[in-house]
Rosetta silent file (secondary structure, phi, psi, omega in degrees, C-alpha in Angstrom):
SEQUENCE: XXXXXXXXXXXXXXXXXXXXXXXXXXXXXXXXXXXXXXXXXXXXXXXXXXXXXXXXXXXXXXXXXXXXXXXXXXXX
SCORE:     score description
SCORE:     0.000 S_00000001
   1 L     0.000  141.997  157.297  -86.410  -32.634  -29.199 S_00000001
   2 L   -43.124  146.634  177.018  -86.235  -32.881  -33.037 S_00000001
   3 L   -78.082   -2.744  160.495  -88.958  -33.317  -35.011 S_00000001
   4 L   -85.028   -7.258  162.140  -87.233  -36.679  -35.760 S_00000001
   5 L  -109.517   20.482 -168.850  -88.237  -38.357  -32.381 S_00000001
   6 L   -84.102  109.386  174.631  -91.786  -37.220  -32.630 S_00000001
   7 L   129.828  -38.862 -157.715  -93.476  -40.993  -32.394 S_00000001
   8 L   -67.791   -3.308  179.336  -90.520  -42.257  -31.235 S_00000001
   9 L  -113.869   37.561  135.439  -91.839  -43.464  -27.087 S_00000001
  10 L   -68.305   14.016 -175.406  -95.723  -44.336  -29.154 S_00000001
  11 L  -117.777   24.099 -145.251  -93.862  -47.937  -29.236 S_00000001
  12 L  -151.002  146.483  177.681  -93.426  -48.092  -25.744 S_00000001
  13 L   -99.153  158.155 -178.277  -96.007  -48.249  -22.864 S_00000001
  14 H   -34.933  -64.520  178.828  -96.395  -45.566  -20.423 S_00000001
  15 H   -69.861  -47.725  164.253  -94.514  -46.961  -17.596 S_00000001
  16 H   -21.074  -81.416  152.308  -91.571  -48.080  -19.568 S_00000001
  17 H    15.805  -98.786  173.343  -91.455  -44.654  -20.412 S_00000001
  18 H   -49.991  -54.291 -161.926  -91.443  -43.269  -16.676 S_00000001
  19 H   -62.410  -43.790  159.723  -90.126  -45.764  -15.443 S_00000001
  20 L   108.369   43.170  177.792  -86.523  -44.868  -17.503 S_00000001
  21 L   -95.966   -9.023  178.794  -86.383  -48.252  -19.126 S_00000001
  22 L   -77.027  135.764  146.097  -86.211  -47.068  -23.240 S_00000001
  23 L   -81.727  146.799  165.667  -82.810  -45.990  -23.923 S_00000001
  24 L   -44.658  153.484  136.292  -81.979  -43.297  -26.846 S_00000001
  25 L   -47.761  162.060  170.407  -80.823  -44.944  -30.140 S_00000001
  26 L  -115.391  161.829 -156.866  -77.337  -44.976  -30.450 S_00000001
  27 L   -60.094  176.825 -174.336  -75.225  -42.818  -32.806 S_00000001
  28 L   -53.721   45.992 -163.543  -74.230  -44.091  -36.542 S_00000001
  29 L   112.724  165.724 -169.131  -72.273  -47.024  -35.998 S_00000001
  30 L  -107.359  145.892 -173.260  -69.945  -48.205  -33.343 S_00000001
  31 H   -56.199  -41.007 -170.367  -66.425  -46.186  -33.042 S_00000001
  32 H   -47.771  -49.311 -147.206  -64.317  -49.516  -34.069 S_00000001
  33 H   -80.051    9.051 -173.062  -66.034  -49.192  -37.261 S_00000001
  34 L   -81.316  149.632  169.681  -64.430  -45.168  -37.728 S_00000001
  35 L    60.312   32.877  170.752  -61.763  -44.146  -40.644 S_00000001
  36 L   -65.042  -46.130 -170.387  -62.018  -47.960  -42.239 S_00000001
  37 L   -58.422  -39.319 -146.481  -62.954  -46.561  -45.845 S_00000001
  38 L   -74.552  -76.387 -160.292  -60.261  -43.591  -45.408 S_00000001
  39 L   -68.227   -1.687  174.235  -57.477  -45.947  -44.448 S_00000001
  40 L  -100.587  -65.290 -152.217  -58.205  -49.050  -47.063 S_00000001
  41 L   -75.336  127.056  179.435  -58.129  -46.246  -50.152 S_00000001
  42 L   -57.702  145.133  155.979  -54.662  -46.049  -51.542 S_00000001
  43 L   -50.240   60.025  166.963  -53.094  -42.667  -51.647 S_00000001
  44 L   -38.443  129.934  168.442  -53.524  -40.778  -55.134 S_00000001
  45 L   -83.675  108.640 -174.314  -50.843  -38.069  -55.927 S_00000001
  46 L   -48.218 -177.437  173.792  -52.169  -34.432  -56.915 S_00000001
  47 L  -116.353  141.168  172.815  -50.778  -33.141  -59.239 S_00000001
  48 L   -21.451  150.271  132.754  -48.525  -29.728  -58.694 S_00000001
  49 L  -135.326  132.027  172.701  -50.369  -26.676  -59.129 S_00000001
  50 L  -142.887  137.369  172.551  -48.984  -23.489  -59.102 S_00000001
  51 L   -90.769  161.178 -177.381  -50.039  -20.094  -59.863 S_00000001
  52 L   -26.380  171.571  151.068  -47.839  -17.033  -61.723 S_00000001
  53 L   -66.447  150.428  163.062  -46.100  -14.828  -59.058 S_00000001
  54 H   -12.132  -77.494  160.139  -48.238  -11.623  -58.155 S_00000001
  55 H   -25.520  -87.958 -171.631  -46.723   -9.211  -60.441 S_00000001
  56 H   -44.632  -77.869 -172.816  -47.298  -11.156  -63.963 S_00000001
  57 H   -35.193  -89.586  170.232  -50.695  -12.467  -62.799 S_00000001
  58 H   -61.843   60.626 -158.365  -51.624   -8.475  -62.405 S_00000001
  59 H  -169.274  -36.346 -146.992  -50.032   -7.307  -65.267 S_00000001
  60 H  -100.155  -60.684 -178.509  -51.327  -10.250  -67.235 S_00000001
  61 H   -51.102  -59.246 -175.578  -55.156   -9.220  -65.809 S_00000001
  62 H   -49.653  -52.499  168.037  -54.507   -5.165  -66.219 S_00000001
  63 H   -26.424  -73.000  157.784  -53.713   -6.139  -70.054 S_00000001
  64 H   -22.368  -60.044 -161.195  -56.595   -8.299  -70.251 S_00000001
  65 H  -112.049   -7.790 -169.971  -59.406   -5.870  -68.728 S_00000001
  66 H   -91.022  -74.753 -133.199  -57.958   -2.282  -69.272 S_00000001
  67 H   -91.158  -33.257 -156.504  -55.977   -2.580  -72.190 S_00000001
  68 L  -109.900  -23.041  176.159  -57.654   -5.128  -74.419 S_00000001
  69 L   117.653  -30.785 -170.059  -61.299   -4.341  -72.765 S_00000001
  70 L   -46.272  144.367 -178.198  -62.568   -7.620  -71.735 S_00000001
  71 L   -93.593  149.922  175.605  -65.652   -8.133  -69.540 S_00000001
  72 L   -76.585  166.579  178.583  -64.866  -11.263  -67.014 S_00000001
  73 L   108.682  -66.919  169.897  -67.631  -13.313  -67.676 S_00000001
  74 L  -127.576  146.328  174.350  -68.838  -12.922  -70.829 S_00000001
  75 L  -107.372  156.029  164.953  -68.114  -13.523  -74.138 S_00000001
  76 L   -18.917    0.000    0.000  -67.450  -12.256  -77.362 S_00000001
């Protein structure tokens, strides 16, 4: 057991207990109540994103850190 039910049968008498009449809590909510929020909120559109092809992108970078010097990171 978790240190979250430590306490939890001190509400309860002994025989209850033994006896198997406490039940567990039950989990966060009832299943009916699953995906309600998800499935109410309208559908937003991303927006494209796309990056360079390979090539350019490293070409664009080699320029960048070779050629011109730049640290990533920090600035100027």
């Amino acid at each position: 057991m978790s240190a979250n039910w430590i306490g939890f049968y001190d509400n309860f008498s002994e025989s209850q207990v033994r006896q198997g009449e406490i039940t567990m809590p039950g989990s966060h909510g009832s299943l009916t109540k699953a995906g309600k929020v998800r499935e109410s909120t309208p559908k937003v559109k991303g927006r494209e994103r796309h990056s360079p092809i390979p090539r350019v992108r490293n070409k664009r970078n080699f320029h960048k850190r070779v050629i011109q010097g730049q640290v990533i990171g920090v600035r100027k």
